[in-house]
N, C-alpha and C positions, 0 to 999 in steps of 0.2 A: 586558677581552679583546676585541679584534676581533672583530665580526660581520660576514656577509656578510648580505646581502638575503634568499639561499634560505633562511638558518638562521633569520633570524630569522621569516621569517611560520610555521616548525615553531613558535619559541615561542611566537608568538599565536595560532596553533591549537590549542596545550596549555593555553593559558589558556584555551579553551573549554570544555575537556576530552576532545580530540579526539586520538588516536592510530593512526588507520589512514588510512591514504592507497589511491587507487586511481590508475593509470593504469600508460600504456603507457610505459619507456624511451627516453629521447630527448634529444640533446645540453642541448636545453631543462631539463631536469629530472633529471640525472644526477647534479648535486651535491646536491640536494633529495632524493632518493631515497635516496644514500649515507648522507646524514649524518640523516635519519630513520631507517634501520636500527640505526645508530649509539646515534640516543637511544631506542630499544626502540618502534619502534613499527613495526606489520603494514603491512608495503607488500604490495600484491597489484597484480600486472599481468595484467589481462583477456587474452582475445586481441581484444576489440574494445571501444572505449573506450565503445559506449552499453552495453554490457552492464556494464562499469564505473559508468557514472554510478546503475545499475539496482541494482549490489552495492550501492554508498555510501547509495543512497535506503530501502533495507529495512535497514542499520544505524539511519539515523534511524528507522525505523519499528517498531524493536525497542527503541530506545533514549532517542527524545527530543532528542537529540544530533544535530546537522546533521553532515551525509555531506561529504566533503571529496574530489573527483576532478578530474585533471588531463588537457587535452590537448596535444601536444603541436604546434607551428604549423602553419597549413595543414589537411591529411586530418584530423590528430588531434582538433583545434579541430570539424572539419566533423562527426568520428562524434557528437560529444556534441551536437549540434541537436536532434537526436529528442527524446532524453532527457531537452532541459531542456523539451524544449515539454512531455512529459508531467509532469516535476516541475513546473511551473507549474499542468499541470489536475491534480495531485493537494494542490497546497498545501504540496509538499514544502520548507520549509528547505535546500536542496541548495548547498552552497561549489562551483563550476566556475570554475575555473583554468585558463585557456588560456597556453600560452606563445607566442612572437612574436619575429617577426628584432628587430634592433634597432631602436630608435624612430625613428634617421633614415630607415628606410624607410619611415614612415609618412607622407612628404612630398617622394618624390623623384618624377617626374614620369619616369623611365625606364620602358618596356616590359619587358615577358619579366623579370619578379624572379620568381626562383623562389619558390613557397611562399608568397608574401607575397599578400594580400588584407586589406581593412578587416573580420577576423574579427569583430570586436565585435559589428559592425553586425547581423549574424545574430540575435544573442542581444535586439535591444532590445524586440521584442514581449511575449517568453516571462519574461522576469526583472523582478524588482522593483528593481534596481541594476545596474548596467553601469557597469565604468569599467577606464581605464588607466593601473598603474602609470607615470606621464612621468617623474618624479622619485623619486629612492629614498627619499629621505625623507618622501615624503608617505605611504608604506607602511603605519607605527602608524593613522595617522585612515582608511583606506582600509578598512584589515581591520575596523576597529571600525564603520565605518558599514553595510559591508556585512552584518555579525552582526546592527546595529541593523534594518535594511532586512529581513532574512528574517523576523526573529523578531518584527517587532511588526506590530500586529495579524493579518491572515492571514496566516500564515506564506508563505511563498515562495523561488525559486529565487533566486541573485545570480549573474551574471559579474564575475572580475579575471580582468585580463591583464597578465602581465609580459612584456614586452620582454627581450633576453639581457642591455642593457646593463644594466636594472634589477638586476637578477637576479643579478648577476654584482658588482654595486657592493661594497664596500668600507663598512660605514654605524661604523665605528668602534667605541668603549665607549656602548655602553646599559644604560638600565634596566631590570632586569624589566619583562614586560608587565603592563597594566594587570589585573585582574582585570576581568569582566563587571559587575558589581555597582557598580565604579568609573565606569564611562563608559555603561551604559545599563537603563532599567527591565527590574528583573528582576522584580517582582510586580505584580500588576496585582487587587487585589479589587475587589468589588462595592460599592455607594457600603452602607449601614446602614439607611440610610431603602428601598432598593428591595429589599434583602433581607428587609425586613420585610415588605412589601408582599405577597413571593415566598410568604412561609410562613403570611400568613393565606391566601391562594390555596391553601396545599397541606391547610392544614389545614381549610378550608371543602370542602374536594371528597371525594367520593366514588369515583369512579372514573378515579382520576387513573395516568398512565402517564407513562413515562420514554422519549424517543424518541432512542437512542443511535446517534450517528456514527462517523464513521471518525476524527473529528478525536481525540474523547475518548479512543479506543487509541492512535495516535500519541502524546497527550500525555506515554502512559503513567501516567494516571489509576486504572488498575484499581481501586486499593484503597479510595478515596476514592468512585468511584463504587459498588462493594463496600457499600460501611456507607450511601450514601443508597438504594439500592436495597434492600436490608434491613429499614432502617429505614418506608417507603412496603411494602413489601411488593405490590407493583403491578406489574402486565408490564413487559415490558422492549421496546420495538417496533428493532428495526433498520432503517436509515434502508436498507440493501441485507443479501441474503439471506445466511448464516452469516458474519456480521463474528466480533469476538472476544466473546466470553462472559465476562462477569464473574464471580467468583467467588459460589460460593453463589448464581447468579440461572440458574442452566443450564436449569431447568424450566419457570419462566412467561417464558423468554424465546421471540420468535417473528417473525415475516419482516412487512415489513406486509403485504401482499397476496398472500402464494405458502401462505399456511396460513390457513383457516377460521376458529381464534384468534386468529391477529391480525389478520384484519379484522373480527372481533368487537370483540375490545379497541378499535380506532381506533372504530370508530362508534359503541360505546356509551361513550366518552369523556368526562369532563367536565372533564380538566384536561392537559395537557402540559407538561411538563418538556423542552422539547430544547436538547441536549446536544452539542454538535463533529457540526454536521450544517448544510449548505445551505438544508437547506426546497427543496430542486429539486426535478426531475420524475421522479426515484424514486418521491415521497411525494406527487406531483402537489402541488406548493406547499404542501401542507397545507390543500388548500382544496376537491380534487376527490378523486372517487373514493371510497373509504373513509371517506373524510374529510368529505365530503359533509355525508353524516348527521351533525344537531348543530351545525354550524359556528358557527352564525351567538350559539351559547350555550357554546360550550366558548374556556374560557381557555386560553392561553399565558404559559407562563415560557420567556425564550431565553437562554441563557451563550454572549456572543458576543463576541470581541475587537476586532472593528472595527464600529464605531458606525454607519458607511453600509450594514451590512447590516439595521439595523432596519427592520422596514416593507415593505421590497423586494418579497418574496414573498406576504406576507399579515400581517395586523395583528398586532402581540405585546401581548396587555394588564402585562404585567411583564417590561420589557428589562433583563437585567441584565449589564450590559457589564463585562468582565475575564475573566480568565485563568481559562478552567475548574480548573485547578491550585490554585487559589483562592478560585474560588467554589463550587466543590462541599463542600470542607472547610468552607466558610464555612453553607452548608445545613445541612449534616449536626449541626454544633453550635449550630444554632438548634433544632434540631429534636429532640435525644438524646434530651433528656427525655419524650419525645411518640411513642414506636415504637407500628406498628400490629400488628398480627394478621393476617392473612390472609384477607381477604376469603372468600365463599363464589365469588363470581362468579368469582374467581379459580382457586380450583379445579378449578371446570368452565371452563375456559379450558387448563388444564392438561392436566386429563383428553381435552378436545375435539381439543390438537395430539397427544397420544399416539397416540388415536384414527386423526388424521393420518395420520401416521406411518407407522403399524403398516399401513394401508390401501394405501400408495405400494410400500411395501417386495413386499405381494402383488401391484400390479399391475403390476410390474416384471417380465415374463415369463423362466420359465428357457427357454432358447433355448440353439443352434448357428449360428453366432457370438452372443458373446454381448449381448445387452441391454445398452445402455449404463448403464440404472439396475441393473439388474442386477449389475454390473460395480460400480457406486458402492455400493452398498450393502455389497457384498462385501470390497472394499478398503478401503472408509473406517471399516468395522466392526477392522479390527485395526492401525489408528492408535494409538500408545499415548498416556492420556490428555495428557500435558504434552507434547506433539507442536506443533510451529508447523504450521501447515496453511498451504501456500502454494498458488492455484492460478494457473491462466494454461488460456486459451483461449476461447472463445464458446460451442457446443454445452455443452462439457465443464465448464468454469464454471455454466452454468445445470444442469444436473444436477448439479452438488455444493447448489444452491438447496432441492433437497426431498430429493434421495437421502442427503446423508451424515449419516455415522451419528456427527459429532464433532459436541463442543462445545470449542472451543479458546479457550485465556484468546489465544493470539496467532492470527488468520488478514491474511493476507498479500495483496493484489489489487491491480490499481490499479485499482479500481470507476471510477472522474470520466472518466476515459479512454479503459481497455480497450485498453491496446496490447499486441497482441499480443508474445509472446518476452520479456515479461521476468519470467517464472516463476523459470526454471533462476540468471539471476542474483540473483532477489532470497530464493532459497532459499540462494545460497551468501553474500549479505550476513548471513541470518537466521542460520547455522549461526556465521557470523564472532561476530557481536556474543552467542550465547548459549554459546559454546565449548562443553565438555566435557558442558555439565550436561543439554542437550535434545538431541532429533533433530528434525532439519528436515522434511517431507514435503511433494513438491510431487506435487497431480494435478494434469497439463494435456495438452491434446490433442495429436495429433502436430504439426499444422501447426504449434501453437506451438510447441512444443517443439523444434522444426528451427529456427526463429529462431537460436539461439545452441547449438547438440550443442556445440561448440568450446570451451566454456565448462568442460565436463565435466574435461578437462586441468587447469581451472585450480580443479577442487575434489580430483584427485589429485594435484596439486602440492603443494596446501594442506591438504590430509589432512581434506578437509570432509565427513563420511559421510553427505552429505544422500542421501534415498530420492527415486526421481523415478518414481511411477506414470505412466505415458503411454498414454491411449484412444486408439485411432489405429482410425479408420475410412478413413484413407487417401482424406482428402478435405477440403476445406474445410467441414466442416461441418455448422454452422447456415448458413452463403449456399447451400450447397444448398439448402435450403427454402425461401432466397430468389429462386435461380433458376426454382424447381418454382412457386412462387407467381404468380410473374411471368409465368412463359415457358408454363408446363405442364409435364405430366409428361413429355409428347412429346417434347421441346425438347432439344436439343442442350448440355449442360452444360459446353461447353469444356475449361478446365484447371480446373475443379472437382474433379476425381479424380484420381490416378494412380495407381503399377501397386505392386500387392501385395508387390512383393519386399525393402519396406521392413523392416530388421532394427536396428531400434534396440537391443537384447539385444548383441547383435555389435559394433555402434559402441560403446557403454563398454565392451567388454572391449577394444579396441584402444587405449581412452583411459585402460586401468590401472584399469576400474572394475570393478563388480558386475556379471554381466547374467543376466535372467532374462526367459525369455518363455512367455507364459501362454493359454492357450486356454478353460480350464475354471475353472466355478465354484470347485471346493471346490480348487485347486488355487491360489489366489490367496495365501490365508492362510499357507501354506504358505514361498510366495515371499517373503512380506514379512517371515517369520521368517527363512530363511536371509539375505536381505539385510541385515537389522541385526546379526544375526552377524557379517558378511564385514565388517564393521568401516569398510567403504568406501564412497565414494559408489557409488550402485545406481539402474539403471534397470529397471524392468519395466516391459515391452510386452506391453500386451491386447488384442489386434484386438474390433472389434467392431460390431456391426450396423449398415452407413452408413446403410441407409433409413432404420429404426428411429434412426440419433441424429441423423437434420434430419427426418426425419417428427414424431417422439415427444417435441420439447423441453419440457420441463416449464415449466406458468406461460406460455406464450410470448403469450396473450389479455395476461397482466397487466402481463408486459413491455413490449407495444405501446404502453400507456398511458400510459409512460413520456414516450411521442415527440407528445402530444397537438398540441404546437406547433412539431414538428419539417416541418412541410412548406409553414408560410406563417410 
């Protein structure tokens, strides 16, 4: 049977295992759109293509599965720059598809083409692969190199670009596509010799921890990391503050530096396990800070896929290079026969963040407007437990750091980054990829959350009933405390604030959704119960203390430390 070009890269992205599409409508992509609804799969059109590429990147980030979104020539091409620049600093796998006039305009030396620019060229900093469809037949090796390209070693963003004529070609009777397995490494373990190596290390230490990244949830690891964590019975340190929780580890897990236990744990250390983590300046290399103490006697194990990152940051006495996917199962049954107990120091490590805890929760003052920890404490206390926790914002993100009151097997950020606005879409990717079975929750502040309101349409479109808390101090923030730092208090704060008459309650009820807005403490719980009732997507708006949320950011000493080498 005839294929055309559009149809077929649908069947090489189903031999990925790939069935949702994102982008906007466009002559470009109207027969690719057709006939993807055709073969049963979720087309969703944003109303703005990075909020798109933002949907697709938090399916991969629920799923493991690269995000697949298109732009359409020209404007369409240009909204997705942002978005791959952030999927590059997040390590996202991201497929972007640009469409393009036809290829003879790629060589005509006329003025005034409409639409037409050398798009590619944008993309070549941010991606791991860039190329263009020229030939329709070169199509099969193109998609398969660009899968090759995202997925080995550090994962990564890719550009293709089709041309109309491509696009539109004719490629005759083919054959099924290839599977993955067929054309590139799908497993990747640890050589035998360095896994042994790995487990007289775990089994000579005492006070060994597991220093878990953002890559190991991506991978969609949980259960794997699940049974070595278990079986160690040893803290859990997050490479940044509330990632995703592994099962059964909710209790000795702990932030490195924004809790008392876990700078415990890191300093009285004698061995590391890290896990889909950088070694950045989160964790100060691993070499400052917390880390300090001990260094120069505490081992390192690293499960790393690309081999130039050995060394880079600080010395690893046990590299063990491959696929967390496979080197953690690979531990864990070297080790089965060998489970620990639970230390006593562990305990009191326990008991120490509770302690924590229970001490932040009272110095969050009850107030009128209310305390932005206040507020966190309140809201995130009636998250239900299997809730994806999405956030977005500066201020509001670092108070979810000590205030909230979830341990989520999925939380949702883009930490590497920090771009603002892509909360709302990566709450309605999260709700995409876990359908009927969870509820999504995004806190994020208003600023961000203004980034993309528009978005809101295209979760009552899609009958997405994600819950979107919004702290809105009707300000930028955390740069307020940077302007106050800088300038004074005296100082003129420009467009740092604007004017109270913000009703985000009011904007989703026009956008078909839930709205609810909140003033009072005990009034919070309340809202969040009729919102998951209303079956719909839901915003509550919590005004709340601006001084108090860029005066009073939580950790903000610890965060600093972060930027050791950020100003030479």
């Amino acid at each position: 049977m005839t294929v055309f070009l559009y149809e077929r890269v649908l069947q090489l992205l189903e031999a990925e295992g790939i069935k949702t599409l994102f982008g906007i409508p466009d002559p470009s992509f109207f027969h690719m759109f057709n006939r993807a609804t055709d073969r049963g799969w979720q087309v969703i059109a944003p109303h703005h293509e990075e909020a798109g590429a933002f949907m697709a990147e938090a399916t991969w980030r629920m799923t493991g599965i690269p995000g697949v979104v298109v732009g359409n020539q020209g404007p369409g091409v240009a909204n997705l720059v942002p978005a791959a620049i952030n999927a590059a600093k997040e390590n996202a796998p991201m497929i972007f598809i640009g469409g393009q006039r036809a290829q003879i305009a790629a060589r005509r030396v006329r003025r005034g083409r409409i639409q037409y620019t050398p798009q590619w060229r944008y993309f070549e900093e941010a991606m791991k692969y860039t190329t263009v469809v020229e030939y329709p037949e070169q199509l099969d090796e193109i998609i398969h190199e660009a899968f090759r390209q995202a997925l080995t070693g550090t994962p990564g963003p890719v550009y293709i670009e089709i041309p109309m004529n491509a696009m539109m070609a004719d490629l005759g009777d083919l054959p099924a596509p290839l599977t993955p397995a067929e054309y590139r490494l799908m497993h990747q373990p640890a050589p035998a010799q360095a896994i042994n190596s790995a487990t007289d290390l775990i089994r000579a230490a005492k006070r060994p921890i597991m220093l878990v990244g953002q890559g190991a949830f991506t991978a969609r690891a949980h259960e794997s990391l699940a049974a070595l964590a278990d079986n160690l019975q040893c803290p859990i340190i997050h490479t940044y503050p509330i990632s995703s929780f592994l099962p059964g580890s909710e209790e000795r897990t702990f932030p490195c530096g924004f809790s008392p236990a876990g700078a415990a744990a890191v300093s009285n250390s004698d061995l590391v396990i890290a896990i889909g983590s950088e070694l950045g300046e989160p964790i100060q290399h691993g070499v400052g800070g917390h880390w300090a103490k001990g260094c120069t006697d505490r081992k390192w194990i690293y499960i790393e896929r690309d081999p130039q990152a050995f060394g880079v940051n600080r010395f690893i006495d046990v590299p063990l290079l491959g696929d967390l996917r496979d080197v953690v199962p690979q531990l864990v049954d070297a080790l089965q026969d060998e489970p620990r107990a639970m230390p006593d120091h562990v305990k009191e490590l326990i008991e120490m963040h509770r302690q924590h805890r229970a001490e932040y929760q009272t110095k969050a003052p009850v107030q009128q407007p209310l305390h932005p920890g206040r507020m966190m404490v309140e809201a995130t206390r009636h998250i239900p437990e299997d809730a994806v926790f999405v956030r977005d914002g500066g201020a509001t993100s670092i108070y979810t750091w000590t205030y909230a009151q979830v341990t989520p097997e999925d939380s949702i950020w883009n930490q590497n980054f920090g771009h603002l606005g892509t909360g709302l879409p990566y709450a309605i990717g999260a709700q995409l990829a876990v359908g009927n079975q969870r509820r999504v929750f995004l806190v994020s502040g208003d600023s961000a959350f203004l980034f993309h309101t528009s978005e809101l349409e295209t979760a009552v479109r899609k009958n997405l009933p994600v819950i979107c808390i919004v702290s809105c101090d009707y300000a930028w923030g955390v740069e307020v405390r940077g302007y106050r730092g800088m300038l004074g208090e005296g100082t003129s704060e420009t467009e740092a604030h604007w004017g109270h008459h913000l009703r985000l309650d009011k904007v989703a009820e026009g956008y078909g959704a839930h709205g609810e807005y909140v003033e009072r403490e005990e009034d919070i719980g309340p809202a969040i119960q009729r919102a998951l009732a209303s079956g719909k997507p839901a915003v509550i708006q919590i005004p709340v203390d601006g001084d108090a949320n860029a005066r009073d950011v939580p950790g903000h000493e610890e965060y600093s430390t972060w930027y050791n080498d950020f100003w030479y």
